[in-house]
C-alpha positions as CSV (number, residue, x, y, z in Angstrom):
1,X,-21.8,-0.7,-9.5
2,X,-18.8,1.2,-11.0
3,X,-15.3,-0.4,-11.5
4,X,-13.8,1.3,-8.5
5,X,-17.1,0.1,-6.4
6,X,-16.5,-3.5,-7.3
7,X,-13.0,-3.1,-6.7
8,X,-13.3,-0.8,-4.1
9,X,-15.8,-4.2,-2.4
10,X,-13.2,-6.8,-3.4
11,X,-10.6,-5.2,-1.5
12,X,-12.9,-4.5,1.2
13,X,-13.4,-8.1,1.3
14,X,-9.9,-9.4,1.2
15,X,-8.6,-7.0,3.9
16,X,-11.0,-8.4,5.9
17,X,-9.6,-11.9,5.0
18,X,-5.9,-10.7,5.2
19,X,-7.0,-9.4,8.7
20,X,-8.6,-12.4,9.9
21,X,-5.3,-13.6,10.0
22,X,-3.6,-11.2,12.0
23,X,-3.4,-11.6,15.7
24,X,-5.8,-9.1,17.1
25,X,-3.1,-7.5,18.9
26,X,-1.8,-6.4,15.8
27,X,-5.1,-4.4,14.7
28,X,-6.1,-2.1,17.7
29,X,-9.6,-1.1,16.0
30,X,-12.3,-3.9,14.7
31,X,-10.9,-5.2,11.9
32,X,-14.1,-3.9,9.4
33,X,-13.3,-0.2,11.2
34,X,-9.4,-0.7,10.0
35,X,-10.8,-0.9,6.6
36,X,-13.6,1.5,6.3
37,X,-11.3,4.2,8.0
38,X,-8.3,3.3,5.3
39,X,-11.1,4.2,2.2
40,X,-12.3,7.1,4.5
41,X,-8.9,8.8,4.3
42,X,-7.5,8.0,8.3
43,X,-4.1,7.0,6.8
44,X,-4.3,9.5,4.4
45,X,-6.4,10.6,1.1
46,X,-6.5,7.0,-1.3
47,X,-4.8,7.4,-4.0
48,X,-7.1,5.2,-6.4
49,X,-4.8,5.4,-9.8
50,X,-1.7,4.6,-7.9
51,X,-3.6,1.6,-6.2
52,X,-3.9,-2.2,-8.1
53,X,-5.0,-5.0,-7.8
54,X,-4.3,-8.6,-9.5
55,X,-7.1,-11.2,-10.5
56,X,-7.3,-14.7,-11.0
57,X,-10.1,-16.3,-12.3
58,X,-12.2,-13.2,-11.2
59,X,-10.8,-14.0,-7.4
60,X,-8.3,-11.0,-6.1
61,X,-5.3,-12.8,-5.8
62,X,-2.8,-9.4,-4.9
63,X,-3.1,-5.2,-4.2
64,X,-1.3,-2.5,-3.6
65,X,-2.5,0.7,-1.8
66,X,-1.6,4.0,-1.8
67,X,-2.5,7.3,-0.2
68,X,-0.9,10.5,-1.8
69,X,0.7,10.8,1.9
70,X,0.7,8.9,5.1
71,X,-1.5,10.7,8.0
72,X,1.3,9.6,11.6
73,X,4.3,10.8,9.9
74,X,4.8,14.4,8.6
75,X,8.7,14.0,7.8
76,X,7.6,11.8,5.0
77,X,5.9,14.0,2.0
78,X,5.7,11.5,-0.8
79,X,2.9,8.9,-2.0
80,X,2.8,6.1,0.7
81,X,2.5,2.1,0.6
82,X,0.2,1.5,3.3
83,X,-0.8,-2.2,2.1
84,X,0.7,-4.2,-0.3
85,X,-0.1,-8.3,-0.3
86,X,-0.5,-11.2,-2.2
87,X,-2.3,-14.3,-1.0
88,X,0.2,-17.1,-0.1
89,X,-0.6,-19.6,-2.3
90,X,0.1,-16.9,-5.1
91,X,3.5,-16.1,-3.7
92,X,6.8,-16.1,-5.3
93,X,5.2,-15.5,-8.8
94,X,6.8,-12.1,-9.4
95,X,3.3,-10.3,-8.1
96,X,4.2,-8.4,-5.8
97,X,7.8,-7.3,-8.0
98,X,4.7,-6.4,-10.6
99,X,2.0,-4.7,-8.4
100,X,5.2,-2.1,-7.3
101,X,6.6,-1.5,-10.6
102,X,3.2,-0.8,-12.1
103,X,1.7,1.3,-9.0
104,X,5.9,2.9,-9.8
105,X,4.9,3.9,-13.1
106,X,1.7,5.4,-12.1
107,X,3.6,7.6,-9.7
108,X,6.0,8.9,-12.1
109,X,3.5,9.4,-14.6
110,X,1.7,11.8,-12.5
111,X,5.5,13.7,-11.4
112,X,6.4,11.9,-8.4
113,X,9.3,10.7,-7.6
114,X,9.7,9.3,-4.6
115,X,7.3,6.8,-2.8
116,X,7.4,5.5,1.0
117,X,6.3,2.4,3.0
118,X,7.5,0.1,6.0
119,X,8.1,-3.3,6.2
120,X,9.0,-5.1,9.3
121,X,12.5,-5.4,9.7
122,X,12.2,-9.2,10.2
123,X,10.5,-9.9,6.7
124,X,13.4,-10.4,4.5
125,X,11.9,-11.1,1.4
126,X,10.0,-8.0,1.3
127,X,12.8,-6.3,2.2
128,X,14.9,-8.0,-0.4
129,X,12.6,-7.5,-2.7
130,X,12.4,-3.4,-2.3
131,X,15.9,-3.2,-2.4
132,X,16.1,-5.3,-5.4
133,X,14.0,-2.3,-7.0
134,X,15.8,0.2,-6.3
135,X,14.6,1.3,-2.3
136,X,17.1,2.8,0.1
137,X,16.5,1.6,3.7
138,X,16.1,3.5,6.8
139,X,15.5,3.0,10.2
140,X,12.9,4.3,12.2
């Protein structure tokens, strides 16, 4: 397998894990179709330099994905967040502060300047976190 297979099959594997822990009211499609359909381009074309992952002992402990533009929403027009997690017991470690500054830096390496994504407006410390970095928050 090439590196992105592997990693392309790890994340496979832990959105499948990170989803098993949803309520299934939350995921409309089977949770296997969520995935396939996110590396098939349904929320938009994958941007695979922009996207990271962090490992632990060869386990993937955190990622960040991003599609060059989100597919629902045409009044956005930059890169778009459309996952971004770390597992819990790998929480408040500064990975997720490192898996946006880095997937950041890949942006505005390749002239972008702006990148999107939502968060529910009951999770504080995400949103504490992306305004700690520099996000502006809007409504929708």
């Amino acid at each position: 397998l090439s590196e992105k297979q592997k990693i392309d099959f790890i994340l496979v594997e832990t959105l499948l894990d990170k989803l098993n822990s949803i309520k299934p009211s939350h995921v409309n499609l089977n949770k296997l179709e969520y995935i396939n359909n996110s590396f098939k381009g349904a929320y938009g074309q994958f941007w695979f330099e922009s996207s990271k992952v962090i490992e632990h002992n060869k386990l993937l402990v955190g990622a960040i994905l991003v599609v060059y533009k989100n597919s629902w929403d045409d009044s956005i027009t930059c890169p778009y967040i459309i996952e971004l997690f770390v597992k819990k017991e790998f929480r408040h470690l500064g990975l997720a502060r490192n898996l946006i500054i880095t997937c950041c830096t890949e942006l505005r390496n390749a002239k972008q300047d702006e990148v999107a994504l939502t968060v529910v407006a009951s999770n504080y410390s995400a949103r504490n976190l992306y305004r700690s970095l520099g996000f502006d928050e809007s409504t929708i």
